[in-house]
C-alpha positions in Angstrom: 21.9 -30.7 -25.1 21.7 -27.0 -25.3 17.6 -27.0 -26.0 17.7 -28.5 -22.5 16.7 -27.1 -19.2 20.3 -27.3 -17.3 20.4 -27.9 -13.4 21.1 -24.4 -11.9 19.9 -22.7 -14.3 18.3 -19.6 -13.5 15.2 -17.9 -14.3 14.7 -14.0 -13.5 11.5 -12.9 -14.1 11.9 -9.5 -13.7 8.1 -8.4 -14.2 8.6 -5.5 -12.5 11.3 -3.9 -14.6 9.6 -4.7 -17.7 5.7 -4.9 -19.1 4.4 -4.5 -15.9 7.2 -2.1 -14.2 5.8 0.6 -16.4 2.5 1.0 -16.3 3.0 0.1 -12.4 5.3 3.6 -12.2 3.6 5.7 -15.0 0.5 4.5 -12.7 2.1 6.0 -9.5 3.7 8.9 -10.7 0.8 11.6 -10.8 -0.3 10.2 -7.3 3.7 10.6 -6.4 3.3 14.4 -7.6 0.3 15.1 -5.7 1.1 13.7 -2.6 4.2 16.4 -3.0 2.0 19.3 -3.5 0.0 17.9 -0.7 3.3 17.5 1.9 4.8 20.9 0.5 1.8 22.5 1.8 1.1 20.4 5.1 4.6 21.8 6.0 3.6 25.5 5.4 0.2 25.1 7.2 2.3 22.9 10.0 4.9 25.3 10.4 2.2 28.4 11.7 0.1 26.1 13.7 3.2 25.6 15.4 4.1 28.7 16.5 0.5 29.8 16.9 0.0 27.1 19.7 3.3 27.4 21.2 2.6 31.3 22.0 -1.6 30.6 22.6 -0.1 28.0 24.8 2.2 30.0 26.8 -0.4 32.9 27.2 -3.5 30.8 28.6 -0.8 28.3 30.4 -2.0 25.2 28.9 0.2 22.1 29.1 -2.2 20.3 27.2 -1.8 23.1 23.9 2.0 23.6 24.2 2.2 19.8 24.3 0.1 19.6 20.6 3.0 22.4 19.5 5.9 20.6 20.3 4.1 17.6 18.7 3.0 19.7 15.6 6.8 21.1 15.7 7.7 17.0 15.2 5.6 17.1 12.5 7.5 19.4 10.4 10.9 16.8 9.9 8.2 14.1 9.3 6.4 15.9 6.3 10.0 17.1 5.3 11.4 13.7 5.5 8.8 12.1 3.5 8.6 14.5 1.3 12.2 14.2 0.2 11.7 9.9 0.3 8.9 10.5 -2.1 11.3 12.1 -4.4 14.1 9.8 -3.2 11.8 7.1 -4.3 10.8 7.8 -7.9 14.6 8.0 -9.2 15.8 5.1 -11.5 18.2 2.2 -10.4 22.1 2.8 -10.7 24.9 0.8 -11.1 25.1 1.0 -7.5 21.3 1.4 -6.2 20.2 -1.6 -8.8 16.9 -1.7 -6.9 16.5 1.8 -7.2 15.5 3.8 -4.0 12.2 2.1 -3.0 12.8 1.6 0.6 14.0 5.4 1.0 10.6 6.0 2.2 10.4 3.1 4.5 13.6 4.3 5.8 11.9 7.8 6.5 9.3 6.1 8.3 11.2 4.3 10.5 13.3 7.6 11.2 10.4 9.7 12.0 8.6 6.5 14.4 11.9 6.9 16.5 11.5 11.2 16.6 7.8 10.5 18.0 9.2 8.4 20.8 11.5 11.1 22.1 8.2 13.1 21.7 6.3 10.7 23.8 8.9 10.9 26.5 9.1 14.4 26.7 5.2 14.7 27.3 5.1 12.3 29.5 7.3 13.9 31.7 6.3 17.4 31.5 2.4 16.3 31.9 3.7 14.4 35.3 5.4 17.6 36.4 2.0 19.4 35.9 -0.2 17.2 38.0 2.1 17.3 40.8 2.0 21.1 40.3 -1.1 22.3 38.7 -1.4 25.8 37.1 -3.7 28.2 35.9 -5.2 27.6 32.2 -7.0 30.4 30.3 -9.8 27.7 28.8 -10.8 30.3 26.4 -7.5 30.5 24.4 -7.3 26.2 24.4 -11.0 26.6 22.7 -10.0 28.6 19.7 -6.7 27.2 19.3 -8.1 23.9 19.5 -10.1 24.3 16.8 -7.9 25.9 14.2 -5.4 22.8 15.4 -8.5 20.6 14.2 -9.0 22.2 11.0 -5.2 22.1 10.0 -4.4 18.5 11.1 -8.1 17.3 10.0 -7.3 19.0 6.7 -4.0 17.1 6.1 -5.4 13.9 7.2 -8.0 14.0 4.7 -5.6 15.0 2.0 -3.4 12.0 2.7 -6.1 9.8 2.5 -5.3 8.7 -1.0 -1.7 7.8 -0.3 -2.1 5.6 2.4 -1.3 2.6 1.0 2.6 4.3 1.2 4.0 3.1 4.5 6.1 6.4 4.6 2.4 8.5 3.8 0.5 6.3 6.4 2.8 7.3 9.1 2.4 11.1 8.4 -1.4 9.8 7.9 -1.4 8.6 11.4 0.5 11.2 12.8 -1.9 14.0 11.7 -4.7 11.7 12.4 -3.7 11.2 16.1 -3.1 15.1 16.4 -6.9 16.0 15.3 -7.9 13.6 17.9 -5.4 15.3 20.5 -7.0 18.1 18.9 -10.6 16.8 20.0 -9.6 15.9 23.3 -8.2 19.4 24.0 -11.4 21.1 22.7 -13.4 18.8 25.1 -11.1 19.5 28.0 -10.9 23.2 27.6 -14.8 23.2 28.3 -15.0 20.9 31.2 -12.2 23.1 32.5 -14.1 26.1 32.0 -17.1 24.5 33.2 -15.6 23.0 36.3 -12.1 24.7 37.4 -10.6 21.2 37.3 -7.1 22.4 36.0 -5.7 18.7 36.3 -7.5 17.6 33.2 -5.1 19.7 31.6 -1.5 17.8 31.7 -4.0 14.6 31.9 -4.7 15.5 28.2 -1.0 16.1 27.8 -0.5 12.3 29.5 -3.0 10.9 26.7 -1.4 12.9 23.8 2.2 11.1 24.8 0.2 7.6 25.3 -1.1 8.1 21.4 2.0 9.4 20.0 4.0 6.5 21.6 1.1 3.8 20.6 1.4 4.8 17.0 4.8 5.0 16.9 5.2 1.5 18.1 3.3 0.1 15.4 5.3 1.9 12.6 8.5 0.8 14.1 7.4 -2.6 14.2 6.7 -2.8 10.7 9.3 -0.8 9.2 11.7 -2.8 11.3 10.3 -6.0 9.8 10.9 -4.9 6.2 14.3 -3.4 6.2 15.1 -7.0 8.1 13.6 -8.4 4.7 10.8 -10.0 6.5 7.8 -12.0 5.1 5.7 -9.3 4.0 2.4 -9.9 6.6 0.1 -10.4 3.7 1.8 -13.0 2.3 1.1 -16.9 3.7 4.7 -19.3 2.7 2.9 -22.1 2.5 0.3 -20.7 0.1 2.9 -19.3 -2.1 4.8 -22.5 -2.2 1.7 -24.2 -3.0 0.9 -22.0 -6.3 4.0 -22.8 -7.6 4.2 -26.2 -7.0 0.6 -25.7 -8.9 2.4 -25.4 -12.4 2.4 -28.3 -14.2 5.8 -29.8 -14.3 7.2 -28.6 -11.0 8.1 -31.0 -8.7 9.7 -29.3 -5.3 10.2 -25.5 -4.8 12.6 -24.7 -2.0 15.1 -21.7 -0.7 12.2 -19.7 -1.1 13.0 -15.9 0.0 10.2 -13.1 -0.3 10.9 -9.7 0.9 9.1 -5.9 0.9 11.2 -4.0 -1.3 9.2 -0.6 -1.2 5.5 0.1 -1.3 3.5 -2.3 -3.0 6.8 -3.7 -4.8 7.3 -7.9 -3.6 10.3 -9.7 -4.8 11.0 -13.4 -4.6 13.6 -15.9 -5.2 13.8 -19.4 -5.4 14.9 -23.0 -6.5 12.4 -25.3 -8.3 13.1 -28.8 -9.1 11.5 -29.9 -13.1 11.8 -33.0 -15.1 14.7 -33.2 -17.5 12.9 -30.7 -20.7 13.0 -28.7 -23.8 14.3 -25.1 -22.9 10.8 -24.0 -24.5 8.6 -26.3 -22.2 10.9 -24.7 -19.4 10.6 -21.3 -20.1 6.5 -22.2 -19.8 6.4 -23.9 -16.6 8.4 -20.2 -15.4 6.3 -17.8 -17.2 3.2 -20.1 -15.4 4.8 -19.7 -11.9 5.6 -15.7 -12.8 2.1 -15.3 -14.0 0.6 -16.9 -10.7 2.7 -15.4 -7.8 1.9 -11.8 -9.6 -1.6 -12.4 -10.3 -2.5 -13.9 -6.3 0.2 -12.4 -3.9 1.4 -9.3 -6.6 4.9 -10.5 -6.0 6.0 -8.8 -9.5 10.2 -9.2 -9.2 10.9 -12.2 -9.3 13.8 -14.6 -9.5 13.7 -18.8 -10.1 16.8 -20.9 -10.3 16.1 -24.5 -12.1 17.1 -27.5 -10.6 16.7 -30.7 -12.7 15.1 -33.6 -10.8 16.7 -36.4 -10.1 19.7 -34.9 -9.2 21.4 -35.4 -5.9 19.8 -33.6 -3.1 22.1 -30.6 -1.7 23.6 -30.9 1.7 23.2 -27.5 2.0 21.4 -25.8 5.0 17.9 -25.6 3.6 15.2 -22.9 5.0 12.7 -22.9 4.7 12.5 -26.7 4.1 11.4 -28.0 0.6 7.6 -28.4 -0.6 7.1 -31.0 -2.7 4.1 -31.8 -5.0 1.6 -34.3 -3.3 
């Protein structure tokens, strides 16, 4: 009985860690290390846009340019966050972090969504004290520094293109994308001010940079949120998964099936599938036929299947999701 597949036996199909884990990370790495270089120096350039637009902002009294400074200025625990998560990431598992450190940059996006709501909060409520009481802006200054605020946060976003498939490099990516477009706005509002005299447009530019900053930062909470609470990863269909493994010849029911995000482009699984009574050969098959479709369709690439002879008693266990069977 020992060539037999045994109920509760279990199947861990580690692709990840093995063949594929290394040319997936040898893959990554050089990316990993340019993306560094690239944060590295998005911090440096960051860092004097800051204090460029705080002072230029101050002098010509723009709300609308101090407001991009404070929001540059949240910029510069952002890149330094992700920065250090990039790093975080690309260390081994440990006796104690046996996944490794894949969601440390998921963690650092979800840390820097929550700094860019204070953000929003704080311009919303310094733009609403402007429009009640307007002052004087110098629309000469917001022209100039406009524009070198355009070339430094246009220049990052273009760098970070490559990366964005990172969750923690896509919210830096958005970030930096939002503040060129603040960065447009101001340009355009500087002219019509200088143009017109209408100083409100001023903290109403400040009222639309805490509206972006908010609206992006929604979304990244939302979907950080959804992975550290091991959610379905939103590319991935149950049903359709369920169905290619009930594909392999010889399964008859697949059930506790869990999928889950564990960093970027890194999907585990685990599950229970139900075979006829077989060699331990014809067994190790029907796994090595499920393994090869959920990597090759969904790139789920860790996975882990517990066999459960058929014709067994059902469990009385609470089930979820409930079982799929093969029609």
């Amino acid at each position: 009985m020992h060539d037999h597949a045994q109920p509760n036996a279990s199947a861990h199909g580690h692709s990840h860690g093995q063949s594929h884990a290394h040319g997936h990370l040898h893959a990554h790495f050089p990316a990993s290390a340019d993306m560094q270089k690239v944060l590295q120096l998005a911090v440096f350039a960051t860092a004097s846009l800051v204090v460029v637009e705080i002072i230029a902002g101050t002098v010509a009294g723009s709300l609308a340019v101090v407001s991009d400074g404070v929001h540059n200025l949240s910029d510069l625990p952002t890149l330094l966050i992700s920065w250090f998560a990039m790093r975080m990431a690309q260390r081994p598992p440990t006796a104690e972090k046996t996944y490794g450190y894949h969601r440390a940059g998921i963690l650092a996006a979800f840390a820097n969504a929550l700094l860019l709501v204070g953000v929003a909060v704080f311009l919303f409520v310094t733009a609403i004290g402007r429009l009640l009481a307007p002052v004087p802006v110098h629309s000469g200054v917001m022209v100039w520094t406009s524009l070198l605020a355009l070339a430094v946060n246009g220049g990052i976003t273009l760098a970070l293109v490559r990366g964005r498939r990172d969750l923690n490099l896509r919210s830096v990516l958005v970030h930096n994308a939002g503040d060129a477009l603040s960065n447009i706005a101001i340009l355009a509002g500087a002219i019509m001010i200088g143009l017109t005299g209408a100083e409100w447009i001023d903290p109403l530019l400040g009222l639309g940079i805490g509206a972006l900053v908010l609206w992006s930062s929604v979304g990244i909470l939302r979907e950080t949120s959804h992975i550290l609470l091991e959610g379905l990863p939103r590319e991935v269909r149950l049903e359709a998964v369920a169905r290619a493994i009930l594909s392999a010849e010889g399964v008859q029911e697949v059930h506790d099936i869990h999928i889950w995000t564990l960093g970027t482009d890194l999907l585990a699984l685990s599950c229970h599938v139900r075979i006829p009574d077989m060699h331990l050969e014809e067994c190790e098959k029907i796994i090595s036929s499920v393994r090869d479709a959920l990597a090759r369709d969904f790139h789920i690439t860790h996975t882990t299947i517990q066999i459960e002879r058929a014709g067994l008693p059902v469990s009385t266990e609470f089930i979820m999701p409930a079982p799929f069977n093969a029609t």
